[in-house]
GUMI-786151 format. One record per residue: residue in three letters; z, x, y of N, C-alpha, C, O in turn; residue number from 0; chain. Coordinates in steps of 0.02 Angstrom, whole numbers, padded with zeros to 5 digits. Each point is the difference from the previous one (the first is absolute). Layout:
<romars>
type / n.z / n.x / n.y / ca.z / ca.x / ca.y / c.z / c.x / c.y / o.z / o.x / o.y / seq / mol
ALA / Z / X / Y / Z / X / Y / Z / X / Y / Z / X / Y / NUM / A .
...
</romars>
This chain:
<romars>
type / n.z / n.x / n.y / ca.z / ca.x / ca.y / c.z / c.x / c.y / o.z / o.x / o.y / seq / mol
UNK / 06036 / 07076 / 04134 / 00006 / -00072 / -00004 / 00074 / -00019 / -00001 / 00041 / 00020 / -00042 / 0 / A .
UNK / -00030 / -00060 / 00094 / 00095 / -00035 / -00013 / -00009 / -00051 / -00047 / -00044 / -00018 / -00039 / 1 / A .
UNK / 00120 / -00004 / 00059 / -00004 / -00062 / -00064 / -00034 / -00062 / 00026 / -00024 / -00041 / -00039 / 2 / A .
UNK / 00023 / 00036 / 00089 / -00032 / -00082 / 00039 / -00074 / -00002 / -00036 / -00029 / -00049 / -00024 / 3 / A .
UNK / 00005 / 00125 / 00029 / -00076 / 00007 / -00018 / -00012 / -00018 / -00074 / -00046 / -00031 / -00027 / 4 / A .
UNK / 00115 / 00066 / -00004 / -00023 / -00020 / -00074 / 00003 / -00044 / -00018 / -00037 / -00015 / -00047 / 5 / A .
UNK / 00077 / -00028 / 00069 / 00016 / -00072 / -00010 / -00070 / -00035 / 00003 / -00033 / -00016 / -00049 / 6 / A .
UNK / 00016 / 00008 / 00115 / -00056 / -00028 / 00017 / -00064 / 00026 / -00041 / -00035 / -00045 / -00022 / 7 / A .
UNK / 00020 / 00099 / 00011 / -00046 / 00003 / -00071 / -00003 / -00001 / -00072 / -00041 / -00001 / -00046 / 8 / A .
UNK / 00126 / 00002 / 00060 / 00003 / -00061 / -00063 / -00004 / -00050 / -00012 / -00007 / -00021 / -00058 / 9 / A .
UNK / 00012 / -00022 / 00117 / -00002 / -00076 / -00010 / -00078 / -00021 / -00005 / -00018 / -00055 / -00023 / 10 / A .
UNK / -00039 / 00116 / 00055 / -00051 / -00013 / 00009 / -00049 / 00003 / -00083 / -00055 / -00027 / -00008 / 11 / A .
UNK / 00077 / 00051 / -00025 / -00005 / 00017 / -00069 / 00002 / -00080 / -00033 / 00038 / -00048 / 00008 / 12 / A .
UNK / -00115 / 00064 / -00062 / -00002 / -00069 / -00048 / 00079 / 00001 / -00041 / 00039 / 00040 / -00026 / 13 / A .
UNK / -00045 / -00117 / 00040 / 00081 / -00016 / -00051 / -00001 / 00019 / -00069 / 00044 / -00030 / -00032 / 14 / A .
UNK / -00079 / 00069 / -00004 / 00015 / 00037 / -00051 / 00021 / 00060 / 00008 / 00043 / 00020 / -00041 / 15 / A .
UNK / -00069 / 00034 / 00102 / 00021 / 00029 / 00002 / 00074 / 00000 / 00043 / 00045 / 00041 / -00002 / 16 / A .
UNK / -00048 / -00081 / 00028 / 00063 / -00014 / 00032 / 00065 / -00004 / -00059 / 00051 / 00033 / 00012 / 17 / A .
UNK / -00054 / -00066 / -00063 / 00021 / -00006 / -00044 / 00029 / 00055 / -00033 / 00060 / 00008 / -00013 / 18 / A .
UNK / -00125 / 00047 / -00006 / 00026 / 00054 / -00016 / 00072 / 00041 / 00031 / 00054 / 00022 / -00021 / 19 / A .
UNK / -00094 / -00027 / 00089 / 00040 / 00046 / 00042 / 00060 / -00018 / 00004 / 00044 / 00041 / -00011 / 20 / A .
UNK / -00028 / -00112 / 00029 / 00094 / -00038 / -00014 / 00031 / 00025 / -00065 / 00058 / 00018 / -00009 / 21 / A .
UNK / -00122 / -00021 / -00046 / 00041 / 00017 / -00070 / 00024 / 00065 / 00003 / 00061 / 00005 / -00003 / 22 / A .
UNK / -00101 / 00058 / 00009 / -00009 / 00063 / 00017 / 00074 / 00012 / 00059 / 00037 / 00049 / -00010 / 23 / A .
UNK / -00026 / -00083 / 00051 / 00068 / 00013 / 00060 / 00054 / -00017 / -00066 / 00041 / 00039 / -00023 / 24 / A .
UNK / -00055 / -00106 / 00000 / 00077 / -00047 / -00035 / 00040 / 00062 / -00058 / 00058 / 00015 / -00011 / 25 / A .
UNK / -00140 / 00011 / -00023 / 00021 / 00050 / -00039 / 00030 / 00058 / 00027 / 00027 / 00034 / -00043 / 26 / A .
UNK / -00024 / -00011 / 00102 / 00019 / 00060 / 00029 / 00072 / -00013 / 00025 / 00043 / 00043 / 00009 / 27 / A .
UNK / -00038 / -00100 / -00002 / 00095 / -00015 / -00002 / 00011 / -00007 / -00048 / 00035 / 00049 / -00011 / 28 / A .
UNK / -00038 / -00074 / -00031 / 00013 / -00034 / -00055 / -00030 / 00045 / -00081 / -00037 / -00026 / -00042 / 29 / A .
UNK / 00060 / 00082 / 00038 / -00038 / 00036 / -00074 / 00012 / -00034 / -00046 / 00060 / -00011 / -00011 / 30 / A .
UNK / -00100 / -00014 / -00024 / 00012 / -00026 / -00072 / 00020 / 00025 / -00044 / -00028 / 00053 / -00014 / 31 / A .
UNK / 00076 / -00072 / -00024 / 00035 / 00026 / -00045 / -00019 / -00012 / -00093 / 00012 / -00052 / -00030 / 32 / A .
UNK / -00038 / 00107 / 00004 / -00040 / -00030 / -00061 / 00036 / -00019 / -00030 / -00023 / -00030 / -00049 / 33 / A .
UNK / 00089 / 00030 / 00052 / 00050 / -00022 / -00061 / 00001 / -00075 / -00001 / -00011 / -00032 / -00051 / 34 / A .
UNK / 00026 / 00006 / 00109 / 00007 / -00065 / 00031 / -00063 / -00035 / -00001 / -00002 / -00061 / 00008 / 35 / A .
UNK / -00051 / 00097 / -00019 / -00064 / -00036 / 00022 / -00019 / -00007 / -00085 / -00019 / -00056 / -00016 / 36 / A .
UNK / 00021 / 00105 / -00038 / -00012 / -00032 / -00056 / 00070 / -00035 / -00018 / -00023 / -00045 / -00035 / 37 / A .
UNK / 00096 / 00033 / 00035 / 00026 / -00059 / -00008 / -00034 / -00051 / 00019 / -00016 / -00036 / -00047 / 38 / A .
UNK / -00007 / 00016 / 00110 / -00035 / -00041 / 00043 / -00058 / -00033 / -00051 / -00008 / -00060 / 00001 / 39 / A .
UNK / -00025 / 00096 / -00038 / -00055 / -00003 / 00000 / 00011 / -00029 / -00093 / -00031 / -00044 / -00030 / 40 / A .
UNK / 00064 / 00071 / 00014 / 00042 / -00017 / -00080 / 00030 / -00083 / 00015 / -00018 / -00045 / -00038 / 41 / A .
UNK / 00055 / 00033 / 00084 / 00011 / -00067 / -00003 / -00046 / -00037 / 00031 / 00003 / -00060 / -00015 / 42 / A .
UNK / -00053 / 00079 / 00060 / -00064 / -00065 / 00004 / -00022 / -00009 / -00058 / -00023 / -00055 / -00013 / 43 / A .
UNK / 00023 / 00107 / -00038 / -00073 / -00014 / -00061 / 00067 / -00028 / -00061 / -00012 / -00004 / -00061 / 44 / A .
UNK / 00079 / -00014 / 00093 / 00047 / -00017 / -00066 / -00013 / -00059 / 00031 / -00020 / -00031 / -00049 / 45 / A .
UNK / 00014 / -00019 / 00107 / -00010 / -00051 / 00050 / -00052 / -00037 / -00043 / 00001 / -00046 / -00041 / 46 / A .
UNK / -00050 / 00089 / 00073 / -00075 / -00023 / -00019 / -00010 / -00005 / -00071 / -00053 / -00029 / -00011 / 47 / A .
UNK / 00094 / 00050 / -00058 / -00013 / -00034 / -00064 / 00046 / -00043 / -00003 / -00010 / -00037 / -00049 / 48 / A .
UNK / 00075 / 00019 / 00089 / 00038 / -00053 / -00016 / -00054 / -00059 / 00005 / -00013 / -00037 / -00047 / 49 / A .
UNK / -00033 / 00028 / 00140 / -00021 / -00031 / 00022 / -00077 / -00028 / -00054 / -00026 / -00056 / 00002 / 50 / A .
UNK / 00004 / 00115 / -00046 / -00055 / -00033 / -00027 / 00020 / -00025 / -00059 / -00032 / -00046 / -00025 / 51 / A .
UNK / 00081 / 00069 / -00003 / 00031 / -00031 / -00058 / 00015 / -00039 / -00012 / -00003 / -00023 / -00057 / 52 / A .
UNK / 00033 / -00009 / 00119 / 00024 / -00092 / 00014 / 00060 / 00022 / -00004 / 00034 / -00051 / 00005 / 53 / A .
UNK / 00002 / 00097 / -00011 / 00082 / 00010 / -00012 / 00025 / -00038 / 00069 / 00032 / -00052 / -00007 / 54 / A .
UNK / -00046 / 00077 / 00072 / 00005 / -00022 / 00063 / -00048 / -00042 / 00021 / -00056 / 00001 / -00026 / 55 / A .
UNK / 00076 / -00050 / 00085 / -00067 / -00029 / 00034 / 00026 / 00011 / 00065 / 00058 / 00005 / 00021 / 56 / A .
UNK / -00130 / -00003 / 00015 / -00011 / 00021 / 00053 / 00027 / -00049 / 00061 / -00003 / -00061 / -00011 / 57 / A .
UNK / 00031 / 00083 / 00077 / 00017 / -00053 / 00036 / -00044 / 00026 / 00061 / -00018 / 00054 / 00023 / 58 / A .
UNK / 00010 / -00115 / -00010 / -00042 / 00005 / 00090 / 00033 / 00015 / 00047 / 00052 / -00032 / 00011 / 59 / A .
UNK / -00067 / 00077 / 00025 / 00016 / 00041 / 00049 / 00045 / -00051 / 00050 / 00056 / 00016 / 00022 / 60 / A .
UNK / -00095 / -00089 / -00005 / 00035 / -00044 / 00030 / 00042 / -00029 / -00020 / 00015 / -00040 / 00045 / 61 / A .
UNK / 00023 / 00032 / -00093 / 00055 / -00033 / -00062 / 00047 / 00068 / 00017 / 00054 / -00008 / 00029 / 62 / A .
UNK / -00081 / 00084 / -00051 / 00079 / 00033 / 00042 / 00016 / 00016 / 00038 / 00045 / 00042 / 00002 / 63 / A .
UNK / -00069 / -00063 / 00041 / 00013 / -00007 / 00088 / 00058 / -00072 / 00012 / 00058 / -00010 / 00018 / 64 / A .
UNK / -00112 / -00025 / -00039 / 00054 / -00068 / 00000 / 00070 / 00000 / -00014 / 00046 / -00019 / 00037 / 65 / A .
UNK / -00043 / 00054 / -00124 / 00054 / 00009 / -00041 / 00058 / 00040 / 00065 / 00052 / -00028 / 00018 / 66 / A .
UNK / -00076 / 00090 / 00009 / 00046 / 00061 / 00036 / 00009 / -00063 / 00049 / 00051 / -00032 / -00015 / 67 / A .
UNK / -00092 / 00002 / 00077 / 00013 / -00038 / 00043 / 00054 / -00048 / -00021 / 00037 / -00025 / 00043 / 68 / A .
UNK / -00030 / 00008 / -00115 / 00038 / -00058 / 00004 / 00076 / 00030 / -00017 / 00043 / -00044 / 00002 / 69 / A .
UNK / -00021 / 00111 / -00020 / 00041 / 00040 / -00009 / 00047 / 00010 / 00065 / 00060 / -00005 / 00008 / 70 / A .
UNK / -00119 / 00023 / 00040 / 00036 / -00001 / 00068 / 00003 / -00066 / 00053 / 00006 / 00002 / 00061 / 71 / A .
UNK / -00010 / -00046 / -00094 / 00015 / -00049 / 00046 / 00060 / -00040 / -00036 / 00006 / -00059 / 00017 / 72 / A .
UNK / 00034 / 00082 / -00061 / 00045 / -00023 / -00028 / 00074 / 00008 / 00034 / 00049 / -00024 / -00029 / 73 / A .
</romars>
């Protein structure tokens, strides 16, 4: 099988498994690094009790878009 072929039966594949298989490639460039991935994973869950605590409030995804947009048009 070349690559044209694999391609094409991959694309033919339900989008879950399709899914897999992109994740499965991304990971094969890309090794994850456990050190980085529990830091990673230590500051979502330091995030996520600021966020239920009320310490922080949450902003809409569309408010920091705006905010950066209005940064660069200055």
């Amino acid at each position: 099988m070349n690559t044209k072929q694999l391609i094409e039966e991959a694309e033919s594949l339900p989008v879950e498994e399709r899914v897999l298989v992109v994740d499965s490639l991304l990971r094969s460039l890309n090794q994850p690094e456990s050190e980085i991935d529990k830091k990673w994973a230590k500051e979502a869950k330091r995030r996520l009790a600021e966020l239920r605590s009320g310490r922080v409030e949450a902003t809409q995804g569309d408010e920091v878009f705006r905010r950066v947009w209005q940064r660069f048009e200055k």
